[in-house]
N, C-alpha and C positions, 0 to 999 in steps of 0.2 A: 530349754524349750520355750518358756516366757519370752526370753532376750529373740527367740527367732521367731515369735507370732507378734513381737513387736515392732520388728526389722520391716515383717510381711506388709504390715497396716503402716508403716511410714513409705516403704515403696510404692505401693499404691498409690499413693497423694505425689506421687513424682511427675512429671509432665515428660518427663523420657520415657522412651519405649526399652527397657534394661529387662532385665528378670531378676527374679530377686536375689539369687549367688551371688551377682555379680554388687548389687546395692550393697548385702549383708559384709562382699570381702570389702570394699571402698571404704562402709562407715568401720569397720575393723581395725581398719590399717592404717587411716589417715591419724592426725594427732586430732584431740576433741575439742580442743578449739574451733579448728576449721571442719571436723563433722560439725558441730553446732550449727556455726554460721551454713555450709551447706542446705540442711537439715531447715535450718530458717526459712532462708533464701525459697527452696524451690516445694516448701511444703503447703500445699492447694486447700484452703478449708474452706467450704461454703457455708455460711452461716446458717444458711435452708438448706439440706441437700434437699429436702424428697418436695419443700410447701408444704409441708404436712406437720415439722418438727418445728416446737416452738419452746421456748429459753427464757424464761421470767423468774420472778420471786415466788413463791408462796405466799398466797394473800389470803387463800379462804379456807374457814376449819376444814373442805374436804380435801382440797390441795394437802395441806399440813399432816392431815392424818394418810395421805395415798403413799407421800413422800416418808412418812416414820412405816409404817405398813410396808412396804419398799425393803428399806434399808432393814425391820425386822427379818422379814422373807430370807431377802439374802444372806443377810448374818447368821440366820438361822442353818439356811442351806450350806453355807463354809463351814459350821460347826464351831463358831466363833463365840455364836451365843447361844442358853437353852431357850427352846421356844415359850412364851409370855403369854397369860390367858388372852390379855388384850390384842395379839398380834403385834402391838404397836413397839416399837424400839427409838430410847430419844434420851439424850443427855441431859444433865442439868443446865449445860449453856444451852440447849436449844429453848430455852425456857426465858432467855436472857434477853432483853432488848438489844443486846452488844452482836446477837447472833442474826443472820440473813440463812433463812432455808429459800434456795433455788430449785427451780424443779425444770427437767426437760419434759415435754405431756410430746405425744405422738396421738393424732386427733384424739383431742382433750385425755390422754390415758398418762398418768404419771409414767415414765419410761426410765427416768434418770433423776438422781438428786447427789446435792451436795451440798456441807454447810460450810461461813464464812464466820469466824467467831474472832471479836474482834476483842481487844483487852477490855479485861472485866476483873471484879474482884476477887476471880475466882481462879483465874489463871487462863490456862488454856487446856485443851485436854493433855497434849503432847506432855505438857508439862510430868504429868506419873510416872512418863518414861527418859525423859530428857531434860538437860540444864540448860534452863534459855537463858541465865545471866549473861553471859557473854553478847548474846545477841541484842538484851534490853539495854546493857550497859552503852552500846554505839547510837544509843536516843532516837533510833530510828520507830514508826507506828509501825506496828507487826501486828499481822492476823493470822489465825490457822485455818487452814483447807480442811475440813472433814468430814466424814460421813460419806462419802462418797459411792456407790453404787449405781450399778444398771441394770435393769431387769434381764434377766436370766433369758429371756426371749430374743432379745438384743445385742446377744454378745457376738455373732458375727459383725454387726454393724457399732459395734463398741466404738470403736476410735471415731467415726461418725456423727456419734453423739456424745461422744468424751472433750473434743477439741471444741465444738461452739459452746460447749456447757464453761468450760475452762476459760475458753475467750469470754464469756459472761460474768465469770467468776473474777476475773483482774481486771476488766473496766468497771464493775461495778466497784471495788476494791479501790484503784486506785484514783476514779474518780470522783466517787462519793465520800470518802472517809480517808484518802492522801496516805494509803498502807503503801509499804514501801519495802516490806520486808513480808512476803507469805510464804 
């Protein structure tokens, strides 16, 4: 069901008039190389869809705390985490100077966050579940994508504000700090 509410929200960004059986059998069946490149190729993002959505850093303690508040809520609401007297939910790297919290605000209202944690003495979070030697070993700068959430109100218009948040997330990455591996 995921794999087809994600087919749905890629169709849509198509610029062909198709329905989406017909997108869903294409990207299926073709080999994934050339879905990719397709998929590239003809996928529409507007950086602004509405004027109204706007893609920054986190800069002020209320940003910071809307953005952890956020990502508690949600965590919360998944059953991912128990609820915290604070509301607030936040890692030891977001604590880090290594880490960039991003927020998407929909007139001024946090609507979307995600963090960019870039190597630190601490690791990365991925790390508890995964062996990055392999990956540290090929000397490339590696950061991890996390934290990631959208407000629950939002989630028809998910991919919306997932894709400019993203495009945010790897020009700031690869241009401020030369990551090359996220």
């Amino acid at each position: 069901r995921s794999g087809t509410a994600e087919v749905d929200a890629v169709s849509s960004f198509f610029p062909l008039s198709v329905d989406n059986r017909s997108v869903r059998w294409l990207l299926k069946h073709l080999p994934a190389g050339i879905t990719h490149r397709l998929v590239r190729r003809n996928l529409r993002c507007d950086p602004d869809p509405s004027g109204r959505l706007r893609v920054k850093l986190a800069e002020t303690r209320e940003e910071y705390e809307a953005c952890f508040r956020l990502l508690h809520d949600v965590n919360v609401e998944r059953g991912w985490i128990n609820p915290r007297p604070s509301g607030l939910y936040m890692m030891v790297h977001h604590a880090l100077p290594t880490t960039a919290v991003i927020c998407a605000t929909y007139d001024d209202e946090v609507i979307a966050t995600m963090s960019l944690v870039r190597d630190n003495p601490f690791g990365f979070p991925l790390q508890y579940s995964f062996d990055l030697d392999s990956v540290r070993s090929q000397g490339r700068d590696i950061g991890e994508v996390c934290s990631m959430v959208v407000s629950p109100r939002f989630t028809q218009e998910r991919v919306r504000v997932l894709l400019p948040l993203m495009r945010f997330v790897y020009e700031y990455a690869t241009r401020y700090f030369d990551l090359r591996f996220l």
